[in-house]
C-alpha positions as CSV (number, residue, x, y, z in Angstrom):
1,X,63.7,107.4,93.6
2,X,64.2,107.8,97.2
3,X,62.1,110.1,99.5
4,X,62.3,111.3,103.0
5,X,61.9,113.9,105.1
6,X,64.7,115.7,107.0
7,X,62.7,116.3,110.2
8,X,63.5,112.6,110.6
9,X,66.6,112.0,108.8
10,X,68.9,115.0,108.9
11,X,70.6,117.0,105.7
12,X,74.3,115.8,106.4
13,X,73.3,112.4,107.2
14,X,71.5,112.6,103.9
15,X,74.3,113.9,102.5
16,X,76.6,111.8,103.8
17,X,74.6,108.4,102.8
18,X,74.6,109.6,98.8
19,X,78.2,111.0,98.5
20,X,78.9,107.6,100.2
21,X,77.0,105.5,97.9
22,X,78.4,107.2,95.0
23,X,75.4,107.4,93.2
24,X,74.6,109.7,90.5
25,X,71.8,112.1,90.6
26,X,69.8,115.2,91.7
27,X,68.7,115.9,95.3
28,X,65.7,117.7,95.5
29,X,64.7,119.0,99.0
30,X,61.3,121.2,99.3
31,X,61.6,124.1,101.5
32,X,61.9,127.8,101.9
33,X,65.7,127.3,101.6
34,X,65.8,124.0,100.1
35,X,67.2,123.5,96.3
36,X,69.1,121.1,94.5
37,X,72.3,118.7,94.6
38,X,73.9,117.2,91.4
39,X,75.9,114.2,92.6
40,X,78.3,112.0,90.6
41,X,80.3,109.2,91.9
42,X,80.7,110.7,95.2
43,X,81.2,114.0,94.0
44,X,78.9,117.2,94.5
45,X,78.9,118.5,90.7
46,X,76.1,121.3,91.0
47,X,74.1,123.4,93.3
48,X,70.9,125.9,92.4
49,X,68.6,127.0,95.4
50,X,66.1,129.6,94.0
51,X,68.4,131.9,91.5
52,X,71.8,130.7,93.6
53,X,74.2,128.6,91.8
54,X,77.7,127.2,92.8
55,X,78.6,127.9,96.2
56,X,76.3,130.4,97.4
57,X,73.3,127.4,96.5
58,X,74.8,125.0,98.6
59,X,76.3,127.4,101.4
60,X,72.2,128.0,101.5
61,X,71.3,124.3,101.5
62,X,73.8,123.9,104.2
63,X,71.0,125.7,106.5
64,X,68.5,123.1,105.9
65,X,67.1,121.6,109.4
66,X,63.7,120.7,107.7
67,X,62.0,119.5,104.2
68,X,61.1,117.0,102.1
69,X,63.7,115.6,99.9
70,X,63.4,113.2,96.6
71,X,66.6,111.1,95.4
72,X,66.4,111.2,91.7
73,X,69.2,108.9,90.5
74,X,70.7,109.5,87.0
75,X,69.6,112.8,86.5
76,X,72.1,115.0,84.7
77,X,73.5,118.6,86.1
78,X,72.6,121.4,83.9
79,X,75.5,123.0,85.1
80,X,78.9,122.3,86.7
81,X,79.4,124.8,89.3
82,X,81.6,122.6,91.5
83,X,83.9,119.7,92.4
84,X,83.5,118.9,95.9
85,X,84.5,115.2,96.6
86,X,83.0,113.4,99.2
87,X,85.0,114.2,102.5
88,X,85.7,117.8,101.2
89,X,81.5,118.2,100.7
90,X,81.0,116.8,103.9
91,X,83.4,118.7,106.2
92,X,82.2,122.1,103.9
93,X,78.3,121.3,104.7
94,X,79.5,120.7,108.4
95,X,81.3,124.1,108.9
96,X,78.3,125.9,106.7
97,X,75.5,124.2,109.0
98,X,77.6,124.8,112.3
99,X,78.1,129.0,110.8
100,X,73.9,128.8,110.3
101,X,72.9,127.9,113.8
102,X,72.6,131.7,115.5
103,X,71.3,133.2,112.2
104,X,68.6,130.9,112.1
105,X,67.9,131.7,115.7
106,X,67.6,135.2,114.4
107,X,66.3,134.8,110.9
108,X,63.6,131.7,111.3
109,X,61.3,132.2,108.8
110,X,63.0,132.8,105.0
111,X,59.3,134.0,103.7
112,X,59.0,137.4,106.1
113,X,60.4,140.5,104.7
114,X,62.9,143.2,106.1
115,X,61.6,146.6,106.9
116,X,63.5,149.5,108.1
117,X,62.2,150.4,111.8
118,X,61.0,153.8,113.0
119,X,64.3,153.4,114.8
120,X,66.2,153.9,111.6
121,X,67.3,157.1,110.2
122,X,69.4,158.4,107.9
123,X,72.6,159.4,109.5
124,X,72.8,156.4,110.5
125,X,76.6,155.6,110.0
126,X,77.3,152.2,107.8
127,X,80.2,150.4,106.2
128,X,80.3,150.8,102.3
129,X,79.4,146.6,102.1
130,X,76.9,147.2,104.9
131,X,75.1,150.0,102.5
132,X,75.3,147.9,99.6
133,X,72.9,144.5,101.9
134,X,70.8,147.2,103.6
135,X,69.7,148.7,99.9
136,X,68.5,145.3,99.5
137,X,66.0,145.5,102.3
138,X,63.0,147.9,101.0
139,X,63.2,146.2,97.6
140,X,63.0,142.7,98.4
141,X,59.7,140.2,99.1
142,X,60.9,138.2,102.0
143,X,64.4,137.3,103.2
144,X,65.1,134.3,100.5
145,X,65.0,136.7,97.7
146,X,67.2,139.5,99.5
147,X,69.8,136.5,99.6
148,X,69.1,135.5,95.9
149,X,69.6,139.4,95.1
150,X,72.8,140.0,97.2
151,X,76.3,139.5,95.5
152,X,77.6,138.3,98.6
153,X,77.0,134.6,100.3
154,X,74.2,133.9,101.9
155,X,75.0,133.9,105.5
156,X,77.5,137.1,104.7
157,X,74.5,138.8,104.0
158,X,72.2,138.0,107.2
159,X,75.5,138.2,109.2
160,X,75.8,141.9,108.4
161,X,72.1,142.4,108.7
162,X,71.9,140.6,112.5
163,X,73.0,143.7,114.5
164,X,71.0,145.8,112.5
165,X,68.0,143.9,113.4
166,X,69.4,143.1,117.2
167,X,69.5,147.6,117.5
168,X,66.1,147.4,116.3
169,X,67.4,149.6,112.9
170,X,65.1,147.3,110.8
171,X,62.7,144.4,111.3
172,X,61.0,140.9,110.7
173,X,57.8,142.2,109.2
């Protein structure tokens, strides 16, 4: 087992020592939008981050800039949701973390919840795919469960919430 913490020792350099070593095994990494990694022989084989699975887990994971993770080798994926080889996984979790920088800017903290503001009303004009995020907003806990409850990728969904919450339509609350 190898532990860490990626304060100190950053997700894609991480990422880039096990798909490199071509060990077998589950990353584990504890935060609000941490999850797991399957890895096999250089290969990410599986992703779950809360209820996301497949891409949408690890385009989620690919936000990580904090957390503890755990190196459990040999584990076996429940799952096989992908087939990402090891230059093809990193250059994916490169372009993903580059997309994350402004939205986490925006969207810090994963436990606050959305909130329409007093600004919002409604003939306010939206898109049919902006309807379907913002119908996500009353209903959800805190951020990281409106993701999990959106059919759309992660960072899809806060990028057509940000200038919603930039007008001051809804709110961090």
């Amino acid at each position: 087992m190898v532990r860490g913490d990626l304060a100190v020792f950053p997700f894609l350099s991480v990422m880039q020592m096990f798909l490199t070593s071509g060990r077998a095994g589950r990353l584990i990494v504890e935060h609000i939008r941490g999850g797991q990694l399957w890895l096999e022989r250089g290969e990410i084989v599986h992703a779950e981050a809360g209820r996301l699975r497949g891409e949408h887990a690890l385009q989620c994971m690919a936000s990580l800039d904090g957390g503890i993770f755990t190196f459990e080798v040999g584990q076996e994926p429940p799952n096989r949701t992908l087939a990402l080889r090891r230059d093809m996984a990193l250059r994916r979790l490169l372009d993903d973390s580059e997309g994350w920088t402004a939205l986490s800017r925006t969207f810090p903290d994963w436990n606050q919840r959305l909130r329409f503001s007093a600004k919002w009303n409604d003939a306010q004009p939206v898109t049919r795919a902006q309807y379907r995020v913002l119908s996500l907003v009353g209903d959800s806990q805190n951020i990281r469960m409106l993701l999990e409850r959106s059919p759309d990728a992660p960072r899809v969904t806060l990028e057509t919430l940000r200038p919603f919450l930039m007008a001051g339509l809804i709110e961090l609350g």
